[in-house]
FIRORO-70097 format. One record per residue (C-alpha): x, y, z; residue in three letters. Coordinates in steps of 0.001 Angstrom, whole numbers. Example, Ala and Ser with C-alpha at 12.3 -4.5 7.8 and 13.67 -1.06 7.14 Angstrom:
<romis>
<romi <12300,-4500,7800>,'ala'>
<romi <13670,-1060,7140>,'ser'>
</romis>
This chain:
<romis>
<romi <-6109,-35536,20594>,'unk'>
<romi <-4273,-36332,23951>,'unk'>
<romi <-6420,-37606,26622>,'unk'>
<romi <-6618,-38507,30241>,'unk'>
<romi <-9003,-39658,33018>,'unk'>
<romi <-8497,-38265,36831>,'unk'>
<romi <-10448,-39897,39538>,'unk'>
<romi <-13457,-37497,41106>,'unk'>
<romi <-15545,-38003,43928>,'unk'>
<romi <-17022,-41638,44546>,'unk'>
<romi <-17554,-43816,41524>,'unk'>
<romi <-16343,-40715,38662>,'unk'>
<romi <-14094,-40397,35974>,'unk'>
<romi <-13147,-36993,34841>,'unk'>
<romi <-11886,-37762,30861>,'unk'>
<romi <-9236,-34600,30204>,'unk'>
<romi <-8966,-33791,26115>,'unk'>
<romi <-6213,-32328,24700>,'unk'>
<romi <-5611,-30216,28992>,'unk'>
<romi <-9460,-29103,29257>,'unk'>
<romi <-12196,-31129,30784>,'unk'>
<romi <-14315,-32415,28336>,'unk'>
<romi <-16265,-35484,30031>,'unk'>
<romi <-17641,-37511,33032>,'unk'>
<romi <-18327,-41024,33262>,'unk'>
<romi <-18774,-44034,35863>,'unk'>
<romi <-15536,-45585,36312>,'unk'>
<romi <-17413,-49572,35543>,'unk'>
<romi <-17681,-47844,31718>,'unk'>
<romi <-14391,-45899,31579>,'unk'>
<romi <-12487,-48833,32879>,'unk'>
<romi <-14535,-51190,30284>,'unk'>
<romi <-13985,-48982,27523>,'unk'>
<romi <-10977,-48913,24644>,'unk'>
<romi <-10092,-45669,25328>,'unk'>
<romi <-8715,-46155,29064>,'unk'>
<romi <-5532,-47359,28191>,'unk'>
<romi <-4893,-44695,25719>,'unk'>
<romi <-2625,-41121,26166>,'unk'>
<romi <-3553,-40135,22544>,'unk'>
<romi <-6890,-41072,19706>,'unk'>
<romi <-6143,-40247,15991>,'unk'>
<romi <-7688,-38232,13864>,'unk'>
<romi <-10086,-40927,12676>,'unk'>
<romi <-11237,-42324,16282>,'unk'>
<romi <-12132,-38638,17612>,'unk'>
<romi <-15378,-38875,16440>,'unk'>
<romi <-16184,-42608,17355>,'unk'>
<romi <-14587,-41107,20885>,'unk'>
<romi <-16584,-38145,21216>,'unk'>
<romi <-19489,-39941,20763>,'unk'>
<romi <-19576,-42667,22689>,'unk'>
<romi <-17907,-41030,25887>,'unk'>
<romi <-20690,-38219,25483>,'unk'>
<romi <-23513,-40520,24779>,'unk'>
<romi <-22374,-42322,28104>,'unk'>
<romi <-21989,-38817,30106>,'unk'>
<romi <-25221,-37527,29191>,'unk'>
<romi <-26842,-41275,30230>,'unk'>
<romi <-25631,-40856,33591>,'unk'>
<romi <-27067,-37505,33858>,'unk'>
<romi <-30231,-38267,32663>,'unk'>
<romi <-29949,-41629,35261>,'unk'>
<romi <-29495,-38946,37782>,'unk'>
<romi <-32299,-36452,36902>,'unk'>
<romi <-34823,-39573,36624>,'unk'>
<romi <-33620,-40451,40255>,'unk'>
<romi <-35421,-37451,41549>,'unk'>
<romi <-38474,-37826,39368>,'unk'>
<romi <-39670,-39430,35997>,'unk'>
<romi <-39740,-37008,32785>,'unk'>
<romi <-41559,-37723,29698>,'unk'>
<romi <-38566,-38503,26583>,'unk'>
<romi <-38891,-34848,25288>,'unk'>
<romi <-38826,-33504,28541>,'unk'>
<romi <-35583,-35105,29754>,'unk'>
<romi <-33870,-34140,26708>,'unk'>
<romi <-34558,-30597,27227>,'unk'>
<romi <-33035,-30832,30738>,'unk'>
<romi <-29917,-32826,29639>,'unk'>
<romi <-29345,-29974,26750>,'unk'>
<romi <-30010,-27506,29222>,'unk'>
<romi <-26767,-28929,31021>,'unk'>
<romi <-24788,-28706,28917>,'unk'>
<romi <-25158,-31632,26953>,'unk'>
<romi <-25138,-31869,23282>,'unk'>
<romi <-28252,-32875,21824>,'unk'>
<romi <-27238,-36061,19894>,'unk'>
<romi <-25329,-37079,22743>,'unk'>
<romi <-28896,-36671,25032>,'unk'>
<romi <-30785,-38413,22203>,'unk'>
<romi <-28625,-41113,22488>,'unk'>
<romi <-28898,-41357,26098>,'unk'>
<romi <-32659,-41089,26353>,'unk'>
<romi <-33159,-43948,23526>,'unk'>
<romi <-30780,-46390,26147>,'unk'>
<romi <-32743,-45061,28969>,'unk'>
<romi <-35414,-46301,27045>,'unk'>
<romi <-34040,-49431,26267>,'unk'>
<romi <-33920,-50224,30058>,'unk'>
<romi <-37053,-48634,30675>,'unk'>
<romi <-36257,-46552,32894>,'unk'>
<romi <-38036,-43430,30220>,'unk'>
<romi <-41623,-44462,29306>,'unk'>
<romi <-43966,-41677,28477>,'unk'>
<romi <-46824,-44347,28942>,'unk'>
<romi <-46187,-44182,32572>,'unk'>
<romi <-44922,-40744,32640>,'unk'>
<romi <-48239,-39881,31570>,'unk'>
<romi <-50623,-42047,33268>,'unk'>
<romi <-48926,-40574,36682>,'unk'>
<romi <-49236,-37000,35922>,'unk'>
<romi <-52991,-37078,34426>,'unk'>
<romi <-54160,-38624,37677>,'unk'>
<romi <-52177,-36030,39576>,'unk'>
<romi <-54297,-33721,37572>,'unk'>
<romi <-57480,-35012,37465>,'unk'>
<romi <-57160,-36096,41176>,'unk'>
<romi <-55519,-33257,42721>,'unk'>
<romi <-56171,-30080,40755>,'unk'>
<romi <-59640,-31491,39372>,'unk'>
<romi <-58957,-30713,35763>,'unk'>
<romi <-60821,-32064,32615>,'unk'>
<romi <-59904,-34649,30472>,'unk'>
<romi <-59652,-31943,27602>,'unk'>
<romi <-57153,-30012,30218>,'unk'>
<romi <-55027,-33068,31127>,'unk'>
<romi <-54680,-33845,27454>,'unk'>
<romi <-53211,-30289,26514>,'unk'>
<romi <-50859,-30337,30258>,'unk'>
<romi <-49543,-33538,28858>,'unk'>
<romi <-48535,-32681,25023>,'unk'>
<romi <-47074,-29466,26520>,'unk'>
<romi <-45105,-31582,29033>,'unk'>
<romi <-43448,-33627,25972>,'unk'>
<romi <-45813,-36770,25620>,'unk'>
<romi <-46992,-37342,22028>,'unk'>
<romi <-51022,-35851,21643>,'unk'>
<romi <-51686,-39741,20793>,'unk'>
<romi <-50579,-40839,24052>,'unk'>
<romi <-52303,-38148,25859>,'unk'>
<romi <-55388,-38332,24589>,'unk'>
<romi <-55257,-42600,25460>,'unk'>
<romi <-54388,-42175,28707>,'unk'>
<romi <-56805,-38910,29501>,'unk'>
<romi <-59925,-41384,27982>,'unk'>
<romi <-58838,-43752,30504>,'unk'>
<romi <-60210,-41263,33522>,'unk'>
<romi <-63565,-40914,34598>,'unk'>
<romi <-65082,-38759,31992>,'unk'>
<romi <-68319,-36836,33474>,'unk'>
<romi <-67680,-33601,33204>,'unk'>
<romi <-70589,-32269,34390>,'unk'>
<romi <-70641,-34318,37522>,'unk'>
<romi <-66678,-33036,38121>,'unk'>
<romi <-68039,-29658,37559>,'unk'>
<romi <-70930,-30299,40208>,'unk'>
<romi <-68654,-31416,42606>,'unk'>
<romi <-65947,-28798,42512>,'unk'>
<romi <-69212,-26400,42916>,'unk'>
<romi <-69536,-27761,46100>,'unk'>
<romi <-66135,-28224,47564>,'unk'>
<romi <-63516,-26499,46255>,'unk'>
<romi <-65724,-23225,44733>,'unk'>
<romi <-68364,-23427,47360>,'unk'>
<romi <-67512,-20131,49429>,'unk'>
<romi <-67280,-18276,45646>,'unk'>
<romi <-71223,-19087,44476>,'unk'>
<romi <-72345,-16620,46665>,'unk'>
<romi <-72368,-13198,44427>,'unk'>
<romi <-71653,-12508,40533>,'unk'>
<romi <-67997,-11267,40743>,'unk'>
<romi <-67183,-15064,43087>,'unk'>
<romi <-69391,-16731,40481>,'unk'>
<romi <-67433,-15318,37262>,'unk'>
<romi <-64152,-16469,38744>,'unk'>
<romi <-65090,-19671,39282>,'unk'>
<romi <-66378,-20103,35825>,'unk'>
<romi <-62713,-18680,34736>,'unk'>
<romi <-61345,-20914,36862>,'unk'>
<romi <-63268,-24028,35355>,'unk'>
<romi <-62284,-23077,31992>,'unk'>
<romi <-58422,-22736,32953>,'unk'>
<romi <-58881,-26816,33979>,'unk'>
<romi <-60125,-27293,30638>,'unk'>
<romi <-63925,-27132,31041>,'unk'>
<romi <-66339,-26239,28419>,'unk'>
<romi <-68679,-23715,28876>,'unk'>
<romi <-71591,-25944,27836>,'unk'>
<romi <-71014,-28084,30566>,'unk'>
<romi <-70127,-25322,33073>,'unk'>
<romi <-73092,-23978,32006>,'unk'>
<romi <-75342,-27551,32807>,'unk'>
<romi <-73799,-27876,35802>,'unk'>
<romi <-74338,-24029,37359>,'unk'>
<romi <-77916,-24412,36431>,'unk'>
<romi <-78371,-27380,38747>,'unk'>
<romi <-77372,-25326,41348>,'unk'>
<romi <-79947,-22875,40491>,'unk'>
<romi <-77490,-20300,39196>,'unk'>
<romi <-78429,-17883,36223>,'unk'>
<romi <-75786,-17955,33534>,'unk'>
<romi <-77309,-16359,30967>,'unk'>
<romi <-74544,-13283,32158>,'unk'>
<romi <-71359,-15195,32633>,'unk'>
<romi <-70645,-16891,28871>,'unk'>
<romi <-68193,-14448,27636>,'unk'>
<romi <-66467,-14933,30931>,'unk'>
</romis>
């Protein structure tokens, strides 16, 4: 396989196999590596090649998506294959992004659940099942959801009378509030406790 490297815009280096683009790299690693001095790799080196020039492409993508915001391991493995990337090269990558630290679903997920329980006032139970389906492990979830302040009841009463205030006032405002309460993850037990205190019948609104 012939090969060859042509400079692109600031620090990249286009790798060329056998006339097709194939690869991009920093030039610190292309310059660094075996292969820069080389027109042609054998038969036996393609793979060795292949791998470690695609491992190193797909970390500097991934270096470049985490620039704009953190992703969970799963998460930023699915973007890298989405690019184009093969997904051993991205595994690769994400494992050395882990290595450095600069992937850690710990913190991934202790930023997001207090996003959510903060900001869109969703349960524990909710944040637990937004986390697993953003990529971090049920185990980890679950840890870091426990972590929160966990009285429902008294989130429930409090939503009641900010954000849902305005919608307690008739049945059809009152049944899309508890909808919306069970879409953060609510139970209805709790809904239930906590619409009582406000001296609204709910014998009507459990199949909601």
């Amino acid at each position: 396989m012939k090969i060859s490297a042509e400079k692109g815009k600031q620090n990249k280096i286009h790798i060329i196999c056998d006339g097709e683009y194939t690869f991009t790299v920093d030039a610190e690693y292309w310059f660094s590596s075996p292969y820069c001095s080389k027109n042609e790799i054998e038969d036996e080196e393609q793979a060795a090649f292949l791998d470690a020039v695609g491992s190193r492409c797909a970390f500097i993508a991934g270096l470049r998506l985490l620039s704009y915001r953190d992703h969970s391991e799963k998460e930023l493995v699915l973007k890298l294959v989405q690019k184009g990337h093969k997904k051993i090269y991205a595994e690769k990558a994400v494992e050395k992004l882990k290595e450095y630290r600069y992937v850690d679903d710990e913190r991934v997920a202790e930023i997001y659940a207090k996003d959510l329980f903060e900001r869109k006032g969703m349960s524990v139970n909710g944040i637990v099942s937004e986390l697993c389906r953003k990529g971090i492990s049920r185990e980890i979830a679950i840890i870091t959801a426990e972590k929160l302040d966990n009285e429902p009841i008294l989130r429930i009463i409090d939503l009641l009378n900010t954000k849902y205030s305005r919608y307690l006032n008739d049945e059809k405002g009152i049944r899309k509030t508890v909808a919306a309460l069970q879409r953060l993850g609510y139970r209805w037990s709790d809904i239930n406790s906590a619409l009582r205190q406000h001296q609204i019948e709910t014998e009507d609104y459990g199949d909601v």
